[in-house]
C-alpha positions in Angstrom: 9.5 33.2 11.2 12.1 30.6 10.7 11.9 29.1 7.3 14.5 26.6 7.9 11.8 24.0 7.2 10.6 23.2 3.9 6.7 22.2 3.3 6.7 18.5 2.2 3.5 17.1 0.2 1.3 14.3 1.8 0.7 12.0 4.3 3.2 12.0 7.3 2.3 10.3 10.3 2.1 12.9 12.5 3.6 12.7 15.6 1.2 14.2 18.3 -0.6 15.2 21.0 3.3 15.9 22.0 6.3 18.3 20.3 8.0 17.1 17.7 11.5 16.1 19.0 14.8 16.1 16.9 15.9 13.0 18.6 13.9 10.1 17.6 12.6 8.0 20.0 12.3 4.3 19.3 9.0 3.0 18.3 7.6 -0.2 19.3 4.6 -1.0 17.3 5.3 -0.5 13.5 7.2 -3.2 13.1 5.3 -5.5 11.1 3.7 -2.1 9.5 4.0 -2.0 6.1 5.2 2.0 6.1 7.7 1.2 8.6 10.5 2.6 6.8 9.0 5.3 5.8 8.0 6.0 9.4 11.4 5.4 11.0 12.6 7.6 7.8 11.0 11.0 9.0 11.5 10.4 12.6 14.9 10.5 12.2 14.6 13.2 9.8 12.7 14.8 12.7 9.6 15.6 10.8 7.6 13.5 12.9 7.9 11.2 16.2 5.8 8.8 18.7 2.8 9.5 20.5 4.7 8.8 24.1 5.9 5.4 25.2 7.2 4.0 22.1 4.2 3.8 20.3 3.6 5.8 17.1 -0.4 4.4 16.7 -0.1 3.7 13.1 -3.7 3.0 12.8 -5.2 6.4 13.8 -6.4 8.3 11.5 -5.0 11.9 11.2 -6.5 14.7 13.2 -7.4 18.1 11.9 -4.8 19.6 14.8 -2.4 17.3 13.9 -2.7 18.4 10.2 -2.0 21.8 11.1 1.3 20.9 13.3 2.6 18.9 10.8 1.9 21.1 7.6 3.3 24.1 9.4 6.4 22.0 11.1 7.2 21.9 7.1 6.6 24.9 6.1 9.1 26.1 8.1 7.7 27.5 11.7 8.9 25.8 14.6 7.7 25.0 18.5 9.3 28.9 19.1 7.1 30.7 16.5 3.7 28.6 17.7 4.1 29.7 21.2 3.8 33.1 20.0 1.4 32.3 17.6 -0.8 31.4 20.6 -1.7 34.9 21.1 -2.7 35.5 18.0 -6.3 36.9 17.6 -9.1 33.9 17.8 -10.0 32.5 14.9 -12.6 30.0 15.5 -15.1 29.1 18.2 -13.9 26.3 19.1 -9.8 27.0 18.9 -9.0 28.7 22.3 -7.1 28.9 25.6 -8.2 26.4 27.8 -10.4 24.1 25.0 -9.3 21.2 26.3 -7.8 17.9 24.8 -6.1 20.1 21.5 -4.9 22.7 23.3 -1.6 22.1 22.3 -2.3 22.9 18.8 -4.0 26.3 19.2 -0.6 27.8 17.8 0.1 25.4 15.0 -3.9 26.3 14.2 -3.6 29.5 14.4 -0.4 29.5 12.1 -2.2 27.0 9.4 -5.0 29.7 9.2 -2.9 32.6 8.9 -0.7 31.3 5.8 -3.5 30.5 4.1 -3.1 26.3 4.4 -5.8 25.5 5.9 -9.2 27.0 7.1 -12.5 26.3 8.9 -15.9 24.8 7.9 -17.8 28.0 7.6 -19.8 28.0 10.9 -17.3 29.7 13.2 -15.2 26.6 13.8 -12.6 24.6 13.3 -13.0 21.1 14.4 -9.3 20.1 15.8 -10.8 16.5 16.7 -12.3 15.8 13.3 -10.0 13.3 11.0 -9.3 14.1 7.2 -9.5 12.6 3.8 -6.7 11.5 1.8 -7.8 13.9 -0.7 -8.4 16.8 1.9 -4.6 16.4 3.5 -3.1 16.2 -0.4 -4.9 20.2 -0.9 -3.2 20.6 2.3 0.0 19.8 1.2 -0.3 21.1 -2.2 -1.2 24.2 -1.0 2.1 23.8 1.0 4.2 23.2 -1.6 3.1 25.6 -3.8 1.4 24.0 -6.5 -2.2 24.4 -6.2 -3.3 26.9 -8.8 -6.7 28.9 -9.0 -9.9 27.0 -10.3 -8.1 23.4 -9.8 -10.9 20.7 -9.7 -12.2 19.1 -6.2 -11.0 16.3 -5.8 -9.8 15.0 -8.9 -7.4 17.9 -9.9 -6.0 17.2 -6.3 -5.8 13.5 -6.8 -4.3 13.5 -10.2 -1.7 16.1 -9.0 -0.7 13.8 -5.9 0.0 11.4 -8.7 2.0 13.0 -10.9 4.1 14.3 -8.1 4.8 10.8 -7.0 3.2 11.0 -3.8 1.0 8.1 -4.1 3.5 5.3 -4.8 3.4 2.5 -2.6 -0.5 3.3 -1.6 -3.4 2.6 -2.0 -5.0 6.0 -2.4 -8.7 6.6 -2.4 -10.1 10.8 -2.2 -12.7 9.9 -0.1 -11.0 7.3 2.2 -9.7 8.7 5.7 -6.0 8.9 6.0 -3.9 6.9 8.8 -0.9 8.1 10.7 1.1 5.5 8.9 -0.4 6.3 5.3 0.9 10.1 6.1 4.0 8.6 6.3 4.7 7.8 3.3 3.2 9.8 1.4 5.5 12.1 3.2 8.6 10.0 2.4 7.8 10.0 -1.2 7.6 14.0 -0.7 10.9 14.3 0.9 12.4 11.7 -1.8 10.0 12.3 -5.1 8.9 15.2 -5.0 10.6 18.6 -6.0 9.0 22.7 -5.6 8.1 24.4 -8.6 11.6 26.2 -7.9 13.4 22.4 -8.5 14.7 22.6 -5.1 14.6 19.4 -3.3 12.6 19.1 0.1 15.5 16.6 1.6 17.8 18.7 0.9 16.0 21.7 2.6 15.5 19.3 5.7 19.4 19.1 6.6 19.8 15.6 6.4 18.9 12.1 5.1 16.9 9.3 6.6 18.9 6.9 4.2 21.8 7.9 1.9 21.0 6.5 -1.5 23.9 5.6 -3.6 24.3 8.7 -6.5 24.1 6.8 -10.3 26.5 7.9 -12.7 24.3 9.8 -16.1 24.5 7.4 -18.1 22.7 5.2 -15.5 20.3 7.7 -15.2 19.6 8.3 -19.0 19.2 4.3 -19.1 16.9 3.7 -16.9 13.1 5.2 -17.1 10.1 4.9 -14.3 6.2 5.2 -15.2 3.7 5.9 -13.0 -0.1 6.0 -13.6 -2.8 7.9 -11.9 -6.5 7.4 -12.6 -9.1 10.3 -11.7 -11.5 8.8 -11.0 -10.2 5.2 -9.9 -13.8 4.0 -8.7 -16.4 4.6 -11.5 -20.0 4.6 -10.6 -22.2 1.4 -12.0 -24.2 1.7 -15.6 -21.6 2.5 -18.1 -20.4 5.3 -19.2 -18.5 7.0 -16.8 -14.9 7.9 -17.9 -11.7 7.8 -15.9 -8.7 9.6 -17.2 -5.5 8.3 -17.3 -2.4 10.1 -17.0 1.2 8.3 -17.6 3.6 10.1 -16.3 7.6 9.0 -17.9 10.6 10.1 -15.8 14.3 9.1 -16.0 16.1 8.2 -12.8 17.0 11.7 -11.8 13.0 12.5 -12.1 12.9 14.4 -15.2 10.3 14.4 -17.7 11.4 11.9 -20.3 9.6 13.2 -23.8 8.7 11.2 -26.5 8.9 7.7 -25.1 6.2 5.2 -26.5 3.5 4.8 -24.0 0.6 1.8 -24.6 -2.4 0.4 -22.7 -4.2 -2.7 -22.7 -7.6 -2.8 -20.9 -9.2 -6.1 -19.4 -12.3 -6.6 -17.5 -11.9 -9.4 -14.8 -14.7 -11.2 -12.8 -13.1 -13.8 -11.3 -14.5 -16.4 -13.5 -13.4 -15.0 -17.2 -11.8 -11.7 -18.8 -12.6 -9.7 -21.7 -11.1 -7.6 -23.9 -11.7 -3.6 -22.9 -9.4 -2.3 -25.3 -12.2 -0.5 -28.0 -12.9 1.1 -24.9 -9.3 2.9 -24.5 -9.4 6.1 -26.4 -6.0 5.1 -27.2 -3.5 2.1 -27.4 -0.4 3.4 -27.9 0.7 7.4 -27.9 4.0 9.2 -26.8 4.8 11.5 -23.6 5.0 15.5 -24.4 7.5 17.9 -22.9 6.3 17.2 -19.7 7.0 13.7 -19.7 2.9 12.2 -19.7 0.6 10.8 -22.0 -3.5 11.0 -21.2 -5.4 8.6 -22.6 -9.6 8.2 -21.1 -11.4 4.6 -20.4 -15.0 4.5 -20.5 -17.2 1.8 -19.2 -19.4 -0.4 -19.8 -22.0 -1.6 -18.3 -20.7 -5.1 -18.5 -18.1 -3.9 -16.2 -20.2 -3.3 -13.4 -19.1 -4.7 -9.7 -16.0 -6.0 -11.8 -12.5 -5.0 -12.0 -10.9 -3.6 -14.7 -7.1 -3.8 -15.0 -5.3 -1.3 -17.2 -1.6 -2.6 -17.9 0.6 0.1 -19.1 4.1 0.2 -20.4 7.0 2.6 -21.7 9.8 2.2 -23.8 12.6 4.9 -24.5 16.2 3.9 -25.7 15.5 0.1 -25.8 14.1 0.2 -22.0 10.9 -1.0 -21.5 9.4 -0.9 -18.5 5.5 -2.0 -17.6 3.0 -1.9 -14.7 -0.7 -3.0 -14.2 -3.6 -0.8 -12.4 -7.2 -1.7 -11.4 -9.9 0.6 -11.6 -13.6 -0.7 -10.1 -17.1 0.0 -11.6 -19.5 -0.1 -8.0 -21.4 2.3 -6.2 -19.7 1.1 -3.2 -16.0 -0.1 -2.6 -13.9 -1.2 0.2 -10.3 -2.3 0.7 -9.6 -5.4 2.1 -5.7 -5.7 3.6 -3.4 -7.3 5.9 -0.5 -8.5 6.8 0.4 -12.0 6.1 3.4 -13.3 8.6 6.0 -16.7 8.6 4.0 -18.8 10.9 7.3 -20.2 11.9 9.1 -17.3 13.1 6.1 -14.5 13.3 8.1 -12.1 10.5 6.0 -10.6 7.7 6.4 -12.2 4.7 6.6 -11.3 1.9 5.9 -12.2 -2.3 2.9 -14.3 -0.8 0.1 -14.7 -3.2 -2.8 -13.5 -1.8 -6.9 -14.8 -3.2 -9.8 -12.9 -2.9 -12.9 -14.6 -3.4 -16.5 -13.5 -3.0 -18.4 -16.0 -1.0 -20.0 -18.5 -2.5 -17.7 -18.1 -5.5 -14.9 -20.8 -6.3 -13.1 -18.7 -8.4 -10.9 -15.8 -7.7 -12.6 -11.7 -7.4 -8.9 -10.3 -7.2 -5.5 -11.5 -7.1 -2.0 -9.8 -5.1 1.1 -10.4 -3.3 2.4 -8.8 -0.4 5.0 -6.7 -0.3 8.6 -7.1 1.8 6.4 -6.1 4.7 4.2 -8.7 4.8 1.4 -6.2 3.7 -1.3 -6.8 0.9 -4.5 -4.9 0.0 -7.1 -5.2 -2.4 -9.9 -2.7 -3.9 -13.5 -4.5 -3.7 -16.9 -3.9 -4.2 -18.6 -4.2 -0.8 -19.9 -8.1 0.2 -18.7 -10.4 1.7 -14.9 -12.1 1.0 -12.6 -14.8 1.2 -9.1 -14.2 1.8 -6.7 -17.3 0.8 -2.8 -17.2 1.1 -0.2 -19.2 -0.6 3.0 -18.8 0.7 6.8 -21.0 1.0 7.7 -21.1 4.4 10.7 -23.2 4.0 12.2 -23.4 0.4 9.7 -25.2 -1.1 7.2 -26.0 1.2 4.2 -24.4 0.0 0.9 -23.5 2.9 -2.1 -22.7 1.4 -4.9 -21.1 4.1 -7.9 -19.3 3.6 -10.2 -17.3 6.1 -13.0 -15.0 6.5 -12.9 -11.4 7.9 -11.6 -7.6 7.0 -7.5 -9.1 7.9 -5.7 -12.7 8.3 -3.2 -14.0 9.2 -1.1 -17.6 8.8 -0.9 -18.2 12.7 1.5 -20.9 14.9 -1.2 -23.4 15.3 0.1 -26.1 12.8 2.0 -29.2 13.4 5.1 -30.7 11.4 5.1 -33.9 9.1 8.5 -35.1 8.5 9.9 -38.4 6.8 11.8 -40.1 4.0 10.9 -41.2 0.8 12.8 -44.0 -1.0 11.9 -44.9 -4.9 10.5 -41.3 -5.7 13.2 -40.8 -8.0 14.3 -37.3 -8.4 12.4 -34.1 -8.9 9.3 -35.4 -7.8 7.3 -33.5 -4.7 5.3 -35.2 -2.0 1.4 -34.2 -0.5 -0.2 -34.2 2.3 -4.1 -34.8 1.9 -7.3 -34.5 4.2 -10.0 -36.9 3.8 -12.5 -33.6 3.4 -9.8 -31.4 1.3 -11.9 -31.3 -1.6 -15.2 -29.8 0.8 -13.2 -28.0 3.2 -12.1 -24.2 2.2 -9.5 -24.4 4.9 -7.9 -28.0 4.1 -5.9 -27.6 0.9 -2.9 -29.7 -0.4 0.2 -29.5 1.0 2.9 -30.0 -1.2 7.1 -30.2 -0.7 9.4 -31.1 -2.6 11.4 -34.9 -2.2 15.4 -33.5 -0.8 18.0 -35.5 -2.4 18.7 -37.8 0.6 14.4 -38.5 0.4 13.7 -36.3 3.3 10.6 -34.0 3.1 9.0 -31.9 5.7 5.5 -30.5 5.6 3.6 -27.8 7.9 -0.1 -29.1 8.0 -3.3 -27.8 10.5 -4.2 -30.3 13.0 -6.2 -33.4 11.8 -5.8 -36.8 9.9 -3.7 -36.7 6.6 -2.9 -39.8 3.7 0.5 -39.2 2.1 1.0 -39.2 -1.8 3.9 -39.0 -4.1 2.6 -36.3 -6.5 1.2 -38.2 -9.3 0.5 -41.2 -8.3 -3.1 -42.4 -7.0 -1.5 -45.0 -4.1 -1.2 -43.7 -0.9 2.9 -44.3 0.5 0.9 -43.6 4.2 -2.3 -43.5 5.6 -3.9 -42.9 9.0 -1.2 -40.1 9.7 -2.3 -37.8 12.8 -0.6 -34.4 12.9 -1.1 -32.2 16.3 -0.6 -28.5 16.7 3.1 -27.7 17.8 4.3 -31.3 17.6 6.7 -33.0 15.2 5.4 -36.4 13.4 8.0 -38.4 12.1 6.9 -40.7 9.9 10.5 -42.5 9.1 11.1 -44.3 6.3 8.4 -44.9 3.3 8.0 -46.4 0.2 6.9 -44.5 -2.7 3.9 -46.1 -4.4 
């Protein structure tokens, strides 16, 4: 068996229906996907490739038979050891020669099964077609990497072990929720990057080679700098009060070891979009400090005040006069859902990113939830299920501000808006001109414009198609009225007076 290959922890976006290739092959549709690096990452560590023709198929969830490729592809077996294990005696009804459209992971099955990674439902079969939890591919992977131990809890031992071995960063992870080919991905690059074996040997290492060289900090660097990183088990508490989630800091110094005895704290708040409260008597701690291991647990219990609301937990470390802090959400509902997106420059069609992102329950004038997207353009937020509105405020250029709101599980700022340019004299400096709708105040999808006055007087605005009055922010004069602004057209207004 060739053990050249390491097992890596989580969610890789596995590569298949096809073999995975040491030679990456361009991908054409993850682009504006916000794992892309961490996609492009494996492939060209060779952990994982395209589905044929470019396209990687971010979306998709993961596949039972692609879970066993991929899991035993890091564990060390490679295309030569699952053609032999082809011939290995059958281990499930429905895993054969000749079965059809997973054929080509009747090896890589028969493999998983045999080391003990992954097994069957208990009828006789296997179900290569059926898609996984994020929680079921984390035991998967655990069990890979050699940390799951005998009577650990399902699913929250699972899920607060993915957490504390860094493999959730930069997700949104829910147990239940199934897992897409782009998810796997990163939680795959945090593996390869994060994560170390019970051994300490590194799984990039082990790989022969690096996506990305990152630049090597001197120790004192490392000793000055600290990282936290929460987990909650559970994150969604059921509604009536009550329920506890535990909540486990985890302190690490740049090099990822446990950093012991740094000051840890929590502040609880429950949000409704309309006030706050305080949560804090409901902490069973405010402040504590990390053990050996580098974490500090601390439980909240709800409320049942804090039903269908968020509650945001803001934590924060300090070791060696370096402070760093972070803010969580956890959700009391019997039902959740994640609303996300990608929000993109509706001049050049790139994701954008550090866009601040509304979510409002219908109906509802104030914000449920509030996020930014990330350098990919991508944001996401944890809901109770209803019924949403998603509103975006964004700079396009400098400090042009679009504000756009819309209905619907994604949105998007599209192309479909029309330019107001001009010059204003007698503004003085600093001041900022807007652009207003005679229905801005009814319409959800009509808000204020605003730019700021250039030096020379020259603004520029990007506004939907309609009918727009021109102010010089603060005063209650009109400097234009009657101004018409089509979709894809300039309007030049020239020269006006501020009033």
């Amino acid at each position: 068996m060739n053990k050249r290959r390491i097992a890596l922890f989580i969610i890789l976006s596995v590569l298949l229906s096809a073999a995975v290739t040491m030679a990456a092959e361009p991908l054409t549709d993850i682009a504006n996907n916000p794992h892309r690096k961490a996609i492009e990452q494996m492939a060209e560590l060779g952990v994982l490739a395209g589905k044929g023709g470019g396209l990687f198929w971010p979306g998709d969830n993961l596949t039972r038979a692609e879970a066993a490729k991929v899991a035993m592809f890091l564990a060390g077996f490679d295309e030569g050891d699952a053609a032999q294990a082809k011939a290995l005696p059958r281990a499930f009804d429905d895993v054969y020669a000749g079965m059809g459209n997973h054929e080509w992971a009747l090896g890589w099955i028969n493999l998983a099964v045999k080391e003990g990674i992954i097994d069957g439902y208990g009828d006789g079969t296997y179900g290569p077609g059926d898609t996984l939890t994020m929680a079921q591919w984390a035991a998967i992977l655990i069990r890979t990497l050699g940390y799951e131990t005998k009577g650990l809890a399902w699913p929250t031992g699972y899920d607060q072990l993915a957490g504390e071995l860094g493999l959730t960063e930069e997700l949104q992870y829910m147990s239940s929720f199934h897992i897409r080919r782009d998810q796997m991905a990163r939680f795959t690059a945090n593996a390869v990057y994060n994560a170390k074996r019970p051994d300490g040997s590194a799984i990039i290492d082990l790989l022969g080679g690096r996506a990305e060289e990152k630049p090597a900090e001197t120790e004192d660097q490392q000793r000055g700098n600290i990282n936290l990183s929460v987990v909650f088990s559970p994150q969604i508490l059921p509604e009536g009060g009550g329920q506890t989630s535990t909540i486990t800091a985890t302190v690490t110094d740049k090099a990822g070891k446990p950093v012991k005895d740094a000051d840890v704290w929590f502040f609880a708040t429950a949000l409704d979009g309309v006030g706050e409260s305080d949560r804090r008597a409901q902490l069973s701690q405010f402040e504590t400090t990390t053990n050996a291991s580098g974490k500090a647990v601390v439980t909240y219990t709800t409320v049942a005040a804090d039903d269908k609301k968020i509650v945001e937990i803001n934590a924060g470390a300090h070791k060696n006069n370096v402070d760093v802090h972070k803010h969580y959400k956890i959700l009391a509902t019997n039902q959740a859902a994640v609303i996300s997106g990608v929000v993109r420059d509706p001049y050049t069609g790139a994701p954008k990113g550090g866009v601040t992102v509304h979510v409002r329950r219908d109906g509802v004038d104030h914000s449920f939830d509030i996020t930014e997207t990330d350098a990919q353009g991508y944001y996401s937020a944890l809901v109770p299920t209803g019924t949403y509105s998603v509103s975006f405020e964004m700079a396009i250029r400098d400090q042009i501000t679009v504000n756009a709101s819309g209905h619907g599980k994604t949105y998007t700022v599209d192309n479909n808006k029309g330019i107001l340019k001009g010059v204003v004299t007698g503004a003085g400096s600093g001041k900022m001109v807007m652009a207003l709708a005679p229905d801005f105040r009814h319409s959800p999808d009509a808000w204020t414009l605003q730019a700021n006055i250039q030096s020379d007087g020259s603004f520029v605005l990007a506004l939907a198609p309609g009918t727009y009055e021109l102010f010089v922010v603060g005063s209650s004069n009109p400097s234009k009225t009657g101004i018409t602004v089509q979709s894809g057209r300039v309007t030049d207004i020239g020269t006006v007076n501020a009033r």
